[in-house]
C-alpha positions, -999 to +999 in steps of 0.1 A: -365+565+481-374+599+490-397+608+523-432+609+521-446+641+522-470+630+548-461+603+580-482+574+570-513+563+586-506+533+610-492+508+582-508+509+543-493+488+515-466+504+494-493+504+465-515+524+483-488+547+495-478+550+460-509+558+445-518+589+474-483+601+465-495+599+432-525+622+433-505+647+460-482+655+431-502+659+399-473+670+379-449+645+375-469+617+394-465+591+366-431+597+364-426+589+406-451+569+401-430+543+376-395+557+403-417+535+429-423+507+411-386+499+399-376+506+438-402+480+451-398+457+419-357+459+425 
């Protein structure tokens, strides 16, 4: 799994971190969006 753009903030659940990283990148978002969830499903 790639780095997160931004360090997160003390600890936030993986679905939350998913959906910020989400609306950072616009373009393309679903698509890393659906990358996260086989990662954390796997």
């Amino acid at each position: 799994m790639p780095p997160s753009p931004l360090p997160p903030p003390i600890s936030i659940p993986k679905t939350i971190e998913a959906k910020d990283i989400g609306k950072q990148m616009p373009q393309g978002g679903n698509k890393h969006k659906e990358e996260l969830a086989k990662v954390m499903k796997a």
